[in-house]
C-alpha positions as a Python dict, from the first residue, in 0.01 Angstrom:
ca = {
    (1, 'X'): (0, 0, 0),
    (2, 'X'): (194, 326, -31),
    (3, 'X'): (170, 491, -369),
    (4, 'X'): (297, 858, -253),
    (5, 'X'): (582, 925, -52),
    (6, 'X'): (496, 1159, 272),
    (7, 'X'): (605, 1506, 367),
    (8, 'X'): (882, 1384, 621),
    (9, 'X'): (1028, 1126, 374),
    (10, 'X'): (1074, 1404, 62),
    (11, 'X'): (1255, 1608, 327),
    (12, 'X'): (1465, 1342, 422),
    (13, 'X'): (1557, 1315, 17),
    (14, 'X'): (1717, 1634, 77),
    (15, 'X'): (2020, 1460, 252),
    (16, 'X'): (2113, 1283, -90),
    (17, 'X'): (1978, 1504, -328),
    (18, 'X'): (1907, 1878, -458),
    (19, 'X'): (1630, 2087, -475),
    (20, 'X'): (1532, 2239, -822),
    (21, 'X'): (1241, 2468, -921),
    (22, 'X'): (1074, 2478, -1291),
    (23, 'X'): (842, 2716, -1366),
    (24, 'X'): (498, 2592, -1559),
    (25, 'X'): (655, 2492, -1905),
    (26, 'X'): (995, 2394, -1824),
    (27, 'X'): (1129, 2082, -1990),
    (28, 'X'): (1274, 1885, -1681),
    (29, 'X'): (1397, 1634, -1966),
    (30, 'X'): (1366, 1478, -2325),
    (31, 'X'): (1304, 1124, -2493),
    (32, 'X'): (1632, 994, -2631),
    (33, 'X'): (1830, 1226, -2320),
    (34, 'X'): (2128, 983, -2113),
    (35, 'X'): (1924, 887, -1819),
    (36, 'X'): (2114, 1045, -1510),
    (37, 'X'): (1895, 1186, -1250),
    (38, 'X'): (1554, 1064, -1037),
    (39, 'X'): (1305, 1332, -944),
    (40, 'X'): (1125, 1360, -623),
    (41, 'X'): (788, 1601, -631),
    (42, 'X'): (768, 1824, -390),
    (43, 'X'): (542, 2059, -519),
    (44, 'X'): (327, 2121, -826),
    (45, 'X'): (239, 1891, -1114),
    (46, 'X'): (440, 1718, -1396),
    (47, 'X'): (343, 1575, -1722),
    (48, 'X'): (491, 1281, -1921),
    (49, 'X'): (430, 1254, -2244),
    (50, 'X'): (560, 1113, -2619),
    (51, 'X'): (573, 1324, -2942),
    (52, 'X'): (362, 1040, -3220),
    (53, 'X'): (453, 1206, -3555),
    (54, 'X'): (294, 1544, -3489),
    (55, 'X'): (74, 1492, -3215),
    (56, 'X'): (224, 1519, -2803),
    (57, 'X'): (51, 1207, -2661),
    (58, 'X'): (34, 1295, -2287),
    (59, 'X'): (125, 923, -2066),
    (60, 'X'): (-8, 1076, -1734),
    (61, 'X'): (64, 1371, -1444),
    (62, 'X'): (231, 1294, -1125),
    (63, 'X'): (195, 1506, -814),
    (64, 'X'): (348, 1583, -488),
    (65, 'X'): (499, 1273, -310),
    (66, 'X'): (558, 1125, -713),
    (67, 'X'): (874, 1057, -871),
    (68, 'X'): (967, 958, -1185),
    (69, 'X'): (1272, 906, -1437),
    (70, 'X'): (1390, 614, -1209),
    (71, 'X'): (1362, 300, -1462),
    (72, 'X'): (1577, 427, -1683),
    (73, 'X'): (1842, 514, -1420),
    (74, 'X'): (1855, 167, -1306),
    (75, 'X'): (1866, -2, -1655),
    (76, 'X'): (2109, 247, -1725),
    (77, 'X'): (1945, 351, -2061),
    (78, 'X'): (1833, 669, -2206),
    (79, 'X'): (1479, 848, -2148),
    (80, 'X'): (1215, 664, -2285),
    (81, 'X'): (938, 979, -2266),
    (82, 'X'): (973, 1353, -2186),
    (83, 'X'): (838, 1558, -1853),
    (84, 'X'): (757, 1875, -1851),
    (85, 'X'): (622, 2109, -1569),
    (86, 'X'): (270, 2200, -1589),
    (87, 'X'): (280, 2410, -1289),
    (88, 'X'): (535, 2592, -1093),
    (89, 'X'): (736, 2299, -920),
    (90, 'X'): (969, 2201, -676),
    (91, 'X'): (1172, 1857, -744),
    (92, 'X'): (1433, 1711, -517),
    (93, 'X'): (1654, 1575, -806),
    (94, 'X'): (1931, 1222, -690),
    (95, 'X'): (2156, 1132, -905),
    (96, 'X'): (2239, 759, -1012),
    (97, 'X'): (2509, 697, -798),
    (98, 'X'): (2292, 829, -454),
    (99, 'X'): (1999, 687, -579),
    (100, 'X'): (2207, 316, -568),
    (101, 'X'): (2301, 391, -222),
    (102, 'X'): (1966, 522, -125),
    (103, 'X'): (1810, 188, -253),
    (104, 'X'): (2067, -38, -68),
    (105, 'X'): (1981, 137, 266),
    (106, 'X'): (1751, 55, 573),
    (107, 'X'): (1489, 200, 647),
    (108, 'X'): (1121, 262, 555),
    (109, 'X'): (1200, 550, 326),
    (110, 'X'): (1385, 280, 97),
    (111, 'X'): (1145, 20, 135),
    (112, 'X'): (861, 226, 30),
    (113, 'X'): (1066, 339, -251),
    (114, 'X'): (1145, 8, -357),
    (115, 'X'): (754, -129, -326),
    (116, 'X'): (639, 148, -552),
    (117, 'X'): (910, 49, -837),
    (118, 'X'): (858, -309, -850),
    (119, 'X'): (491, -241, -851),
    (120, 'X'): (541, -14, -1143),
    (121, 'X'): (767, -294, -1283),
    (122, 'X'): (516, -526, -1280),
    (123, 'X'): (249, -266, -1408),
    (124, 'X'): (485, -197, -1735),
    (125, 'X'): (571, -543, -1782),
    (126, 'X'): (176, -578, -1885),
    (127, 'X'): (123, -243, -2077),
    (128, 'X'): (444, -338, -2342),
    (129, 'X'): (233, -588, -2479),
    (130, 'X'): (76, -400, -2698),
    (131, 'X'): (-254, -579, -2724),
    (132, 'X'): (-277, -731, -2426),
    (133, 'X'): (-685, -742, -2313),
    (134, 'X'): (-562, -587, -1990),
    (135, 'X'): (-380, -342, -2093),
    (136, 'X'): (-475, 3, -2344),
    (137, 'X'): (-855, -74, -2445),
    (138, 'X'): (-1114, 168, -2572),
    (139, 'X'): (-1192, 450, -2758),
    (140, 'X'): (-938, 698, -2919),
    (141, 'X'): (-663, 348, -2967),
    (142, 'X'): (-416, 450, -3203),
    (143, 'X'): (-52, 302, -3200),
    (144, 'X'): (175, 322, -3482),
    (145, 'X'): (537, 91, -3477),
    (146, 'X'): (714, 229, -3689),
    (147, 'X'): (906, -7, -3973),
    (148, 'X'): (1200, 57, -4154),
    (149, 'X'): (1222, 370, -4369),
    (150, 'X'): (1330, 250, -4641),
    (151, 'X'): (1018, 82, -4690),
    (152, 'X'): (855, 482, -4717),
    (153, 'X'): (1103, 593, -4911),
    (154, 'X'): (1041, 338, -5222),
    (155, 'X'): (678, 275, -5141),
    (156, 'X'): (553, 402, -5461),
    (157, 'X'): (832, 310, -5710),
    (158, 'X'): (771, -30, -5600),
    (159, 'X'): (514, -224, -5882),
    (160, 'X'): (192, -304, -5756),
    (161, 'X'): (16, -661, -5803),
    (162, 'X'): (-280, -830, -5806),
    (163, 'X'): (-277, -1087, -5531),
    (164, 'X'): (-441, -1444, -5470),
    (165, 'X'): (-676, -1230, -5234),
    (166, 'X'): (-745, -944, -5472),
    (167, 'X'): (-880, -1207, -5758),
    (168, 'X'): (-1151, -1343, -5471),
    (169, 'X'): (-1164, -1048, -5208),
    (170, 'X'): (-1523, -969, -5294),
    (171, 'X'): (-1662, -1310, -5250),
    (172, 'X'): (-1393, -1352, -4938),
    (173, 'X'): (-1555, -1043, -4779),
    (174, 'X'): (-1900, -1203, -4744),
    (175, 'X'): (-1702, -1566, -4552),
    (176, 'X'): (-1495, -1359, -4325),
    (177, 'X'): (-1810, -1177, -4204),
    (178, 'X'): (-1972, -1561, -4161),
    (179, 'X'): (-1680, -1659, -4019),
    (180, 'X'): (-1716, -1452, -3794),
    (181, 'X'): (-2029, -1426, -3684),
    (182, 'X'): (-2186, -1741, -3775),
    (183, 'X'): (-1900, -1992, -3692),
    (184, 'X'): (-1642, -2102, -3523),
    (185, 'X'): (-1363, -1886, -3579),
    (186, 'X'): (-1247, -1563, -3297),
    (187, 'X'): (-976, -1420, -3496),
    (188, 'X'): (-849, -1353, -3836),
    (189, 'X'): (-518, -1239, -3940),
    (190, 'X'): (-558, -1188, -4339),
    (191, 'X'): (-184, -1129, -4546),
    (192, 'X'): (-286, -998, -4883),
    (193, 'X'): (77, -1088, -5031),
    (194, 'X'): (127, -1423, -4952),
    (195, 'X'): (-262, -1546, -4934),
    (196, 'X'): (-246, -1689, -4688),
    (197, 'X'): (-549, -1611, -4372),
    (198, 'X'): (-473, -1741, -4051),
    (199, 'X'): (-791, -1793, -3855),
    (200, 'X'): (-821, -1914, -3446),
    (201, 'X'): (-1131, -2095, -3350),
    (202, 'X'): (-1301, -2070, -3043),
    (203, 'X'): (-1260, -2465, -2979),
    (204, 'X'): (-890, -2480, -3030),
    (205, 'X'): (-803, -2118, -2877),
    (206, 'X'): (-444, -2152, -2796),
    (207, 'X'): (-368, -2239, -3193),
    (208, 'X'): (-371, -2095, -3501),
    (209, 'X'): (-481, -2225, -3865),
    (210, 'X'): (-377, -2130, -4188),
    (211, 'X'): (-554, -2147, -4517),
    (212, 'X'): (-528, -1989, -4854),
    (213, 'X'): (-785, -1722, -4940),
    (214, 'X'): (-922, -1926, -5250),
    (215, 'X'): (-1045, -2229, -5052),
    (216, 'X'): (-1219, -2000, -4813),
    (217, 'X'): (-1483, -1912, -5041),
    (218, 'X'): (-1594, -2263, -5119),
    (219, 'X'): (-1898, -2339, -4859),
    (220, 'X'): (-1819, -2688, -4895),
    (221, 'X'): (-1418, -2609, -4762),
    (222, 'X'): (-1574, -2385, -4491),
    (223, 'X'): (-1835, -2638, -4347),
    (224, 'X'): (-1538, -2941, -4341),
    (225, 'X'): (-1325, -2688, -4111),
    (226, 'X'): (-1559, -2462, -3959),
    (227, 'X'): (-1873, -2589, -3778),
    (228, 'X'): (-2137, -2275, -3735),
    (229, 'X'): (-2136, -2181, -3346),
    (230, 'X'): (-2360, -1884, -3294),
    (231, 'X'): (-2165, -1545, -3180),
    (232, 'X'): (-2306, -1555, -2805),
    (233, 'X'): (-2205, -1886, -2755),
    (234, 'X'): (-1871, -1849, -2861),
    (235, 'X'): (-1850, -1549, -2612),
    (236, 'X'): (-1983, -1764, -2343),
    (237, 'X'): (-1741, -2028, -2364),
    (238, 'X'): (-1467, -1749, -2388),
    (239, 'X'): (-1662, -1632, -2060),
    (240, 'X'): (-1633, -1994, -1920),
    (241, 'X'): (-1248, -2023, -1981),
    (242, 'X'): (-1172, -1673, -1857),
    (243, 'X'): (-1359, -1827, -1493),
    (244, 'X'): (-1182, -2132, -1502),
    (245, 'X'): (-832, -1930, -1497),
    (246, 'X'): (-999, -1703, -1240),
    (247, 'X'): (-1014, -1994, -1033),
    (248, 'X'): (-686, -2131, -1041),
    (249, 'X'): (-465, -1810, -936),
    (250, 'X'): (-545, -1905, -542),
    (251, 'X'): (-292, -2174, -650),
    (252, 'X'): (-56, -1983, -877),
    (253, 'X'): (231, -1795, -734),
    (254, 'X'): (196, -1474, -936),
    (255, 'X'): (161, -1112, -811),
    (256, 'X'): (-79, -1003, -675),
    (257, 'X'): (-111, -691, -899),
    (258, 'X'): (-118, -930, -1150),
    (259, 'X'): (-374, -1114, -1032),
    (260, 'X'): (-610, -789, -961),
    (261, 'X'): (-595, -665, -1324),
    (262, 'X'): (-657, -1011, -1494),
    (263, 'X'): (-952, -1042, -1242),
    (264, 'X'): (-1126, -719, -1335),
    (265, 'X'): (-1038, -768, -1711),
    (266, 'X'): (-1210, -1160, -1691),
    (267, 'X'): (-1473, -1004, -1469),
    (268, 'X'): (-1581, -709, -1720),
    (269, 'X'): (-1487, -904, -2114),
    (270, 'X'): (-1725, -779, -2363),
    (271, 'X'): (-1686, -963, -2710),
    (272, 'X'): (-1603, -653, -2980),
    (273, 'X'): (-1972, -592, -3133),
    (274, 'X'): (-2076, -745, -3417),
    (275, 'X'): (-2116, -439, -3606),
    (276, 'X'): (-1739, -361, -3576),
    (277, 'X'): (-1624, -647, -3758),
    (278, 'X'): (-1887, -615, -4025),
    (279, 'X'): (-1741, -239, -4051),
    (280, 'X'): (-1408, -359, -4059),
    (281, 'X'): (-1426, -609, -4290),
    (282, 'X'): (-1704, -449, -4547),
    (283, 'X'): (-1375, -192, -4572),
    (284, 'X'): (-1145, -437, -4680),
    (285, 'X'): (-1208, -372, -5066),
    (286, 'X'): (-1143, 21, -5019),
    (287, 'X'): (-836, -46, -4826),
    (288, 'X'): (-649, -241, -5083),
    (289, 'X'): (-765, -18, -5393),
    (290, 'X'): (-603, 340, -5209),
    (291, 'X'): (-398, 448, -5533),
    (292, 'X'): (-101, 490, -5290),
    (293, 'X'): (-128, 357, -4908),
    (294, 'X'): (-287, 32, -4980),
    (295, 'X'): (-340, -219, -4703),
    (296, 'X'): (-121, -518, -4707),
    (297, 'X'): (-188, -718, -4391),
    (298, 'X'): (-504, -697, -4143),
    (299, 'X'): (-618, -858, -3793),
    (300, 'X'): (-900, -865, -3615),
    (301, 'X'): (-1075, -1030, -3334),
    (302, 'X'): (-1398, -1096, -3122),
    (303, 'X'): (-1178, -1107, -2782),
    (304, 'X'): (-1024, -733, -2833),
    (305, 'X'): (-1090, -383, -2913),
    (306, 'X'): (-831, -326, -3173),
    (307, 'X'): (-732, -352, -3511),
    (308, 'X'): (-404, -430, -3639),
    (309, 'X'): (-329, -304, -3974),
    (310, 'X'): (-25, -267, -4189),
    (311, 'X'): (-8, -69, -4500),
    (312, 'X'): (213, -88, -4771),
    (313, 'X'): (465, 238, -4701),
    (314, 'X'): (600, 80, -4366),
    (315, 'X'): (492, -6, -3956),
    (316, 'X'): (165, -71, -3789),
    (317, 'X'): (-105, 47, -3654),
    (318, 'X'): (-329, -82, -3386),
    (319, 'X'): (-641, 86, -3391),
    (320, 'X'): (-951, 74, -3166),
    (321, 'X'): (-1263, 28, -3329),
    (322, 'X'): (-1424, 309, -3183),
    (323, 'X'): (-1176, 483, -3356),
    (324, 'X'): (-1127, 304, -3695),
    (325, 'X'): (-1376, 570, -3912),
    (326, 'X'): (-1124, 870, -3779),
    (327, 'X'): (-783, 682, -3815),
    (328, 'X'): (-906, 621, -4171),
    (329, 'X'): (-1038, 964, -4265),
    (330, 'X'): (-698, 1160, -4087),
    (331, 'X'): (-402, 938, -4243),
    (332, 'X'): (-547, 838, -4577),
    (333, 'X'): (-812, 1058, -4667),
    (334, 'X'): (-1113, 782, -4646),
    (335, 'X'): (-1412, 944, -4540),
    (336, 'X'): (-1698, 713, -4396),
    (337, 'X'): (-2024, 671, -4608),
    (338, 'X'): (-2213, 409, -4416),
}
């Protein structure tokens, strides 16, 4: 399937367009900018990228044949992410208006054109889900949402408390681990203000339980709700249910992009390593005693690479494991001693 355009079709973009040259550097536009103009590559190379507090979080490069800025256009919203030229470039740049009537025309210049953007649609329609197991996975996974300021601003003139988890946390630790590890349960979501932990098991996977902190550490509450189910075999039935799907998409009438990625993802699950969660949740303690950005909320699971975490000044973050000792160390000072 074409992903480029060819030589002959850029030059026919010349009909309904204009050239423009950047040098290496140039902005060609901004996040937040009115969303006006498509850009064709010609030459050279661009960059997208997002500014993340500080730090310029580059999305990808595009080449000759490329072209970007066109969703936006066509939803008729501003820029969502920034370009810049990272070499000398030529762009044929369409406004909204030609880029309509370029669309709406015959021809195999606009059907190629319109192949590559409902493939991307499709392609962005699974990357916004933020945690989706076929979608960002692996090391160096940090993503921050941010919440509403004025959360930050009165973060520390708010009192602090000791919650229904703080007065058991310790003994809580050690059953999450079993959980775990030892039993049934593939996920925990643990809210430090309300007390409440929601935990998935592996034999109910499409629902959710929820149970105060303070029966969780009664062995007796645990072995009523959670029967012990070794780690590997709760990975091999998740193994067992991702083939079953597998199988049915011959009669589901989904894309077949779609179909490709959850393939490869079924194809190549890992469960996150055991060692990961006990990291994670042997941190727990430390987390909620920072004088100032305590944790209030955590999630975790065996099915994904990533952490979801919310502290007490405002947003989350979704952290990969591989990651977790560094996010901790950079934004609140928590160096790793294990």
């Amino acid at each position: 399937m074409d992903s480029k355009l060819r030589p002959e079709q850029l030059q026919q973009l010349h009909d309904c367009g204009t050239v423009h040259t950047y040098q290496k550097g140039d902005m060609v536009f901004t996040e937040g900018e009115p969303a006006d103009n498509v850009y064709f590559i010609e030459r050279g190379q661009c960059s997208v990228f997002l500014h993340e507090f500080t730090n310029r979080v580059e999305i990808g490069q595009l080449g000759c044949g490329e072209f970007f800025g066109e969703m936006a256009v066509l939803n008729q919203g501003k820029r969502t992410a920034s370009v810049t030229a990272v070499s000398d470039a030529t762009l044929t740049v369409i406004n909204r208006d030609a880029f309509i009537t370029l669309l709406n025309a015959d021809g195999q210049l606009s059907d190629t054109i319109k192949r590559i953007i409902a493939r991307r649609t499709e392609e962005l329609a699974l990357k916004e889900n933020l945690l989706t197991t076929t979608g960002i996975k692996g090391n160096n996974l940090q993503i921050s949402i941010k919440g509403d300021p004025s959360l930050r601003e009165t973060a520390f003139m708010r009192e602090r408390y000791e919650s229904l988890v703080d007065k058991v946390l310790p003994q809580l630790v050690i059953k999450l681990k079993m959980l775990m590890l030892e039993r049934c349960v593939s996920e925990v979501f643990l809210q430090f203000n309300s007390g409440e932990i929601r935990l998935t098991s592996i034999l109910d996977p499409f629902n959710y339980e929820i149970h105060p902190a303070n029966k969780l550490i009664d062995d007796a509450y645990l072995d009523r709700h959670f029967p012990v189910l070794a780690y590997a075999e709760k990975a091999r039935l998740i193994h067992r249910l991702y083939d079953t799907l597998a199988a049915e998409f011959g009669d589901l009438a989904l894309p077949q992009n779609y179909k490709d990625v959850f393939q490869h993802h079924y194809q190549n699950w890992q469960p996150l390593a055991q060692e990961e969660i006990v990291k994670v949740i042997d941190k727990l303690p430390v987390l909620r005693s920072i004088p100032d950005f305590y944790l209030r909320n955590m999630g975790i699971s065996m099915t994904r690479d990533a952490i979801r975490m919310q502290f007490n000044c405002d947003g989350t973050h979704i952290i990969g494991t591989q990651d977790y000792s560094r996010f901790l160390a950079d934004n609140i000072g928590l160096q790793d001693t294990a």
